[in-house]
N, C-alpha and C positions, 0 to 999 in steps of 0.2 A: 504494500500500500504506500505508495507515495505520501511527503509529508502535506500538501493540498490536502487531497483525502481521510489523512489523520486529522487534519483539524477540521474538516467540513462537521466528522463524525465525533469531535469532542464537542465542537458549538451544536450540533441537533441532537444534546441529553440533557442530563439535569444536572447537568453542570452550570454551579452558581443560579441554583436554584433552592433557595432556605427549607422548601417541601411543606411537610404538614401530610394533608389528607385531599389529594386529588378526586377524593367523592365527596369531600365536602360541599356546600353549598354556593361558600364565600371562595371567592379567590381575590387575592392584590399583587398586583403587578408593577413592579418597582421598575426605574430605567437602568441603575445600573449597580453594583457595589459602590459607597464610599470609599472614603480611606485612602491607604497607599497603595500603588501600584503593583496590581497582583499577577503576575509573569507564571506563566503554567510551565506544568512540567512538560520538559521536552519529549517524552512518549505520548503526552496526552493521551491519557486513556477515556473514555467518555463515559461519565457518571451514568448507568442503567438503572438508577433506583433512586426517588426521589428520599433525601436527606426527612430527619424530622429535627423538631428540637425536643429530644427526649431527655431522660435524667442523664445523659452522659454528654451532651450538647451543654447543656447548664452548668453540670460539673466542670467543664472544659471552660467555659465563656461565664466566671463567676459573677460581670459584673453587668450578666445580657438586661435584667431590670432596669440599666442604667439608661439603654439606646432610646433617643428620643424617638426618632420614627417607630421604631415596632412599642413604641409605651400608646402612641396616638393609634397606630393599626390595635392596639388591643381595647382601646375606648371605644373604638368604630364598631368592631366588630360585636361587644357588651353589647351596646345602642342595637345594633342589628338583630341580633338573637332577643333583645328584649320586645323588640317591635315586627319581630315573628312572633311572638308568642300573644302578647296585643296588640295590636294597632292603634291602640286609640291613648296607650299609656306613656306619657311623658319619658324618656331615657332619661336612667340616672347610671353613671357611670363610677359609681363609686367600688365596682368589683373587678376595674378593669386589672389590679392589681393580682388577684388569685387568680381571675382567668390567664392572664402573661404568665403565670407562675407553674400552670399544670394545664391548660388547657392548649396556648397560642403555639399553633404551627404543630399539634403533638399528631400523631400517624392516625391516632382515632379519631381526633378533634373534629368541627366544623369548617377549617379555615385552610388552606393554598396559598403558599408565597411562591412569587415567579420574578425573575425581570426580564426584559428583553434585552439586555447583555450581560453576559457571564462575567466579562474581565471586570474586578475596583479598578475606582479611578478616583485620584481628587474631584474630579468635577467633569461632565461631560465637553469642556471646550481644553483640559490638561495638557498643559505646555509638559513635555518631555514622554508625552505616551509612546510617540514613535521609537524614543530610542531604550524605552524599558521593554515593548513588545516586539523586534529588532529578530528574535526569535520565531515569530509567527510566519509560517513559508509562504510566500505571495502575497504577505502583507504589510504594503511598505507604510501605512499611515492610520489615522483610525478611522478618517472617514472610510477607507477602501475594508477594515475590520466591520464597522456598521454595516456596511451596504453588503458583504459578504454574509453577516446575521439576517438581516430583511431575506436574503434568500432562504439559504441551509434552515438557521435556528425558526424562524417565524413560520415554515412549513411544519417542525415540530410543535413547535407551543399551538399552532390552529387542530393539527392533530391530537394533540392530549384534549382542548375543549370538545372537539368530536365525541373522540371517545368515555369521558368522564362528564360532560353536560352541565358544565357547574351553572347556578342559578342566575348570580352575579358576579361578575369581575369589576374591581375598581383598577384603574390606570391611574398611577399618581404623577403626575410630570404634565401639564397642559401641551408644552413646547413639544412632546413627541405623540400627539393625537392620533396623527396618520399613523404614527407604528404602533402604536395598538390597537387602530381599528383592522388593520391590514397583518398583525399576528394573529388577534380571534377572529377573522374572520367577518369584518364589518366595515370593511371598506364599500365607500359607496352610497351608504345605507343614509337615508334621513336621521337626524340628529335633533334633539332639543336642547335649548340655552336655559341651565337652571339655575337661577341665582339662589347662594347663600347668603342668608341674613345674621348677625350678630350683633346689637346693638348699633354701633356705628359701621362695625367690618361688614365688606360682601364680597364672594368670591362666586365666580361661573364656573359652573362645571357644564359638561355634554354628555348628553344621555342616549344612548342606543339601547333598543331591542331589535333582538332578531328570534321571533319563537317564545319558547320558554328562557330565553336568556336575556341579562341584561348587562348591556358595558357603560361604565359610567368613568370618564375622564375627567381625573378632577387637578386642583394643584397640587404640588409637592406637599407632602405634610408634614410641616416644619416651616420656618422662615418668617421673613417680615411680608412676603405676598404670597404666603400660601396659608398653607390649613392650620393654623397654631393652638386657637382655643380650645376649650371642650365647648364650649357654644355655638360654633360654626362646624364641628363635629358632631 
């Protein structure tokens, strides 16, 4: 197998994919790893089984309670489970705590982490990507890495919704719309503008269904123009 081929078939797995429970209901869809730049191993093997965060995930990552994004994915996800269960009952988010603690992302859980690129990066525009990913075979930049993933990787991630049907997916990243309507499968499709209210904040999110499913594009959650409160969550 050519090194091309080795990496086609490391980016279409569940590599750099947090896991959980792909029959879950919920799934969220993150754009990429933070952090420092995460250079794969030179065999790339491609991850076959999606990761969870089980007791040995926590035991490993002592201080994962700490991560502000997955603290906001597990308010969301509280609010959401409470409003399956009533519709009519105000979210209170005061459990989001014990649910992050044994429930978020676990193999049985209700909930799916995904992103649409495997590699961490400081930041999706990172000065020095080219030359920490320098290893990747025919791929000299990261725009030419992304457009390489809208292939290969977005043929897999539309095939796991196939096959597992999740209810909802959120997309958290506004700036990358098209690549997540066009990984599940909703390219094209009419869209709704749904504004969030908070006091003085509001933010727009995009709303797609196709079927029994629904893709909802929202902003990043986190930041000064994204999703930060629990009251716009």
């Amino acid at each position: 197998m050519s090194s091309m081929e080795l990496l086609k078939a490391y980016l279409a797995s569940f590599t750099g994919i947090d896991g959980g429970n792909p029959r879950g209901p919920v799934w969220i869809c993150g754009i990429e790893y933070g952090g420092e730049f995460d250079v794969p191993d030179e065999d790339m093997k491609p991850q076959l089984e999606p990761a969870s965060w089980d007791p040995a995930f926590r035991a490993k990552h002592a201080k994962y309670y700490r991560w502000p994004y997955h603290q906001k994915v597990a308010k969301l996800l509280v609010s959401l489970r409470q409003l399956r269960i009533d519709p009519a009952a105000e979210p209170d988010l005061a459990s989001w705590r014990a649910y992050m603690a044994t429930e978020l992302y676990d193999r049985e859980g209700d909930s799916f982490k995904l992103n649409l690129f495997p590699f961490s990066s400081p930041s999706v525009q990172a000065a020095g990507w080219d030359e920490a990913h320098r290893v990747l075979a025919g791929v000299s930049s990261k725009t030419e890495y992304y457009n390489l993933c809208r292939g290969v990787r977005f043929r897999f991630l539309g095939e796991l919704r196939r096959t597992f049907q999740p209810r909802v997916i959120v997309g958290t990243g506004k700036g990358f719309q098209e690549d997540f309507t066009s990984a599940f499968g909703f390219s094209g499709m009419h869209f709704e503008e749904v504004t969030l209210q908070y006091r003085q904040s509001s933010r727009v999110c995009y709303l797609y269904r196709d079927g029994s499913c629904t893709l909802i594009v929202s902003p990043f959650l986190g930041g000064p123009s994204g999703v930060s409160s629990d009251g716009l969550i």
